[in-house]
Legacy VTK file of the C-alpha trace (Angstrom):
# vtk DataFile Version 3.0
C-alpha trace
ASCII
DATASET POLYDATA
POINTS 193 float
112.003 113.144 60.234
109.419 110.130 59.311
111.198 106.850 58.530
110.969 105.539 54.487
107.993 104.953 53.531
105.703 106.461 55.831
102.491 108.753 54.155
102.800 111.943 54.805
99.209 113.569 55.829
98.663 115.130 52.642
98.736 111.917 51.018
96.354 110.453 53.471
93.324 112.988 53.057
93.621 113.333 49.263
90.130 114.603 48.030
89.189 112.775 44.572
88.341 114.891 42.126
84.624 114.449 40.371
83.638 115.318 36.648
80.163 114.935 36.111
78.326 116.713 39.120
78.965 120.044 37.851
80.681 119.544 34.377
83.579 120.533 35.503
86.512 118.749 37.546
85.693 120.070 41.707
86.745 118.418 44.885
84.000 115.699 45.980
83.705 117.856 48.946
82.723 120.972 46.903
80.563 119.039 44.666
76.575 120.199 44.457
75.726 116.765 45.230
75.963 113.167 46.792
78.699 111.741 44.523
80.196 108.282 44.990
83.236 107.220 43.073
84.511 103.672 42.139
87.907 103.382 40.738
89.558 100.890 38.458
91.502 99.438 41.414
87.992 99.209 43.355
86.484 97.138 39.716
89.785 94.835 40.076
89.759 94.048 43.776
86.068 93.009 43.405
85.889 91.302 40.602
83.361 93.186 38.514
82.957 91.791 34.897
80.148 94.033 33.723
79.081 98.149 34.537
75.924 96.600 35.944
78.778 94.527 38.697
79.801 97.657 39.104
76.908 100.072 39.790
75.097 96.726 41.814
77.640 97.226 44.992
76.916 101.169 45.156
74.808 102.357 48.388
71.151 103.323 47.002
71.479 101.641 43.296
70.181 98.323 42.766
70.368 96.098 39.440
67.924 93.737 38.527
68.779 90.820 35.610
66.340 89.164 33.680
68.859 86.989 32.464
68.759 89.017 28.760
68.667 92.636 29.951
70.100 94.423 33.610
67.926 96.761 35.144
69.258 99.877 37.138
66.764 100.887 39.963
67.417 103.953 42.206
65.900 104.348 45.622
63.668 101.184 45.415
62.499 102.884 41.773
62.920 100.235 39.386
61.189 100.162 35.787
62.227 96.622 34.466
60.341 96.899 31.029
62.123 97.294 27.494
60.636 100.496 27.180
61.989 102.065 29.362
65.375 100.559 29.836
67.445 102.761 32.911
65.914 105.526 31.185
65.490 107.844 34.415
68.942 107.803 34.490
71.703 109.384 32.416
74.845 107.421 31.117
78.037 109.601 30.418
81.345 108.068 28.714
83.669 110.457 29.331
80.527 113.707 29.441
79.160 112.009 26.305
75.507 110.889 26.648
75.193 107.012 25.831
71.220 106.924 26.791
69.435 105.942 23.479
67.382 108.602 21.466
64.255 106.932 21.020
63.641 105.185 24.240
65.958 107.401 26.578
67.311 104.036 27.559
71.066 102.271 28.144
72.290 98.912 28.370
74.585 98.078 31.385
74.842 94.585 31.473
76.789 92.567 29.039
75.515 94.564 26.373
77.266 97.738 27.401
79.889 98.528 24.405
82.646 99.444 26.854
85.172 97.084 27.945
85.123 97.017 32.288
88.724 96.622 31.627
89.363 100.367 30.334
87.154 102.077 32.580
89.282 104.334 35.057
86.038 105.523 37.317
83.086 105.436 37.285
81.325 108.633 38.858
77.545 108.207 40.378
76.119 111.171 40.723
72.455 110.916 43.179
69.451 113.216 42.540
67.899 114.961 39.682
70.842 116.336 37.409
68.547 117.331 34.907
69.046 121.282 35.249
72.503 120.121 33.822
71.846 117.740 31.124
68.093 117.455 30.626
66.159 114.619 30.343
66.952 111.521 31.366
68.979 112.353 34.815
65.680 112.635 36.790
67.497 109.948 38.981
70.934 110.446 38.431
73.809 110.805 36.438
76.126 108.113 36.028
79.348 109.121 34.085
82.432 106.329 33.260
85.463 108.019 32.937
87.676 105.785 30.511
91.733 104.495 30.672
94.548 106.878 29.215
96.480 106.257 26.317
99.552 107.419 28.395
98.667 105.551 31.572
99.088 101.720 29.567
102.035 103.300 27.096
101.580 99.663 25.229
100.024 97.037 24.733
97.611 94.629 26.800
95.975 91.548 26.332
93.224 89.666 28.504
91.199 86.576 27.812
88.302 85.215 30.147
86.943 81.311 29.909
83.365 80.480 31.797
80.970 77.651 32.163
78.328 77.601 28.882
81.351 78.177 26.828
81.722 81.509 27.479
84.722 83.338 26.148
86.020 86.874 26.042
88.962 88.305 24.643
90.452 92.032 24.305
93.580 93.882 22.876
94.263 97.157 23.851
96.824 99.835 22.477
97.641 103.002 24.322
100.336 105.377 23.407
101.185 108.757 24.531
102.929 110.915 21.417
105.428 113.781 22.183
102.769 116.620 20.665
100.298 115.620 23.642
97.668 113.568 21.280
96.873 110.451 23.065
95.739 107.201 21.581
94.074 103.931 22.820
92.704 101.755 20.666
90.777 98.279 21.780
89.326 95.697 21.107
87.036 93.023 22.539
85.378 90.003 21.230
82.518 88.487 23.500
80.384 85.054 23.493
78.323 82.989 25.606
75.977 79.981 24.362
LINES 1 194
193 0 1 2 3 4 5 6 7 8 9 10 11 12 13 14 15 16 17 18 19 20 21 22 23 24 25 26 27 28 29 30 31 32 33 34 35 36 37 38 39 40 41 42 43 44 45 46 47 48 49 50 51 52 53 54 55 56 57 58 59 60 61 62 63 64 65 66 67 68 69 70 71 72 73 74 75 76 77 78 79 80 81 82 83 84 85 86 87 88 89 90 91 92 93 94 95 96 97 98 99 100 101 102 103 104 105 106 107 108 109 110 111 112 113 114 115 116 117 118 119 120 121 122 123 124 125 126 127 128 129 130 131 132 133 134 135 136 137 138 139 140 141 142 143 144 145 146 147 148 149 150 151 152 153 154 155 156 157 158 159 160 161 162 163 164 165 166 167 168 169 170 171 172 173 174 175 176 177 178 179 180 181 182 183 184 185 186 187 188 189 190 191 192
C-alpha cells in the first residue's frame, strides 16, 4: 500500500486533452500536429497580463510591441504592419474564429476583448491548419479555451494598479444551474494614460 498522499502513476502521466488540432477533443499524443498547451495555472504562476504575455513565452512564437499594437510572428515570420495584423494566423475563442473579416487580422495585446483572467487554456496549434478552417491558419491555429460557469460557482472580483495611472478592474459571475445550462458573466473595465 502507498502512504497518504502519494500519486499514483496514472495521475502522473495524465495526457491533456487538445480541442483545436482536429476539432474535436484527442489526446495531445494522438493529435495531427505539434500542439503546445498553456493552462490557467501556467498564466498565474507567470504572471501574464495580456494573450500576447501569454503566446510571447511559447517555443517558436514571438511577439513584437510597437507600444500601440502586439505583433505575433511564427518561425522568425513576422508581418508588423496594420494590414496585416497576425493575420497568417487563426484566433479561436472557444472554436469561434476572432480573426477580423476585412483584414484577416486579431488583436492580442491589450486590445484583445477577453479578460486573461477567464481564460482556462490556451491551445497553440503549429503548421498550416488551413485544410481545417481555411484561411488565415497558414501559420497556425491558436484557440483560447475560456473559464466554466461551474468551475467559479460565484462570484470574483480583481483590480490591478500600475505606473501611468493604469487601472483595471473585473467582476465575474459563474453559476452552474441544476438543468446543466451554465452561466458566466464578466466584466472588465481597462485604462492607461
Amino acid at each position: 500500500a502507498l502512504p497518504p498522499g502519494t500519486p499514483r502513476l496514472e495521475d502522473l502521466i495524465q495526457t491533456p486533452i487538445v480541442i483545436g488540432a482536429s476539432k474535436f477533443e484527442q489526446k495531445t499524443t494522438e493529435a495531427p500536429s505539434s500542439v503546445t498547451i498553456v493552462t490557467a495555472d501556467d498564466i498565474k504562476k507567470f504572471g501574464h497580463r495580456t494573450l500576447a504575455d501569454v503566446l510571447r513565452t511559447v517555443p517558436g512564437l514571438h511577439v513584437s510591441y510597437d507600444r500601440n499594437y502586439s505583433f505575433l510572428g511564427v518561425r522568425s515570420f513576422n508581418r508588423s504592419d496594420l494590414n496585416s495584423l497576425n493575420g497568417r494566423v487563426l484566433l479561436l475563442v472557444n472554436g469561434h474564429r476572432i480573426n477580423d473579416n476585412l483584414s484577416g487580422g486579431s488583436d492580442i495585446g491589450t486590445a484583445f476583448f477577453l479578460d486573461v483572467d477567464l481564460i482556462d487554456r490556451v491551445e497553440i496549434i503549429r503548421g498550416p491548419g488551413s485544410v481545417l478552417y481555411g484561411n488565415n491558419a497558414f501559420f497556425g491555429v491558436i484557440n483560447v479555451i475560456t473559464r466554466k460557469g461551474k468551475k467559479l460557482d460565484g462570484t470574483e472580483i480583481s483590480g490591478e494598479y500600475a505606473s501611468y495611472d493604469t487601472y483595471k478592474g473585473r467582476l465575474t459571475y459563474g453559476k452552474s444551474f441544476k438543468n446543466g445550462v451554465e452561466l458566466l458573466l464578466s466584466g472588465t473595465i481597462y485604462d492607461s494614460d
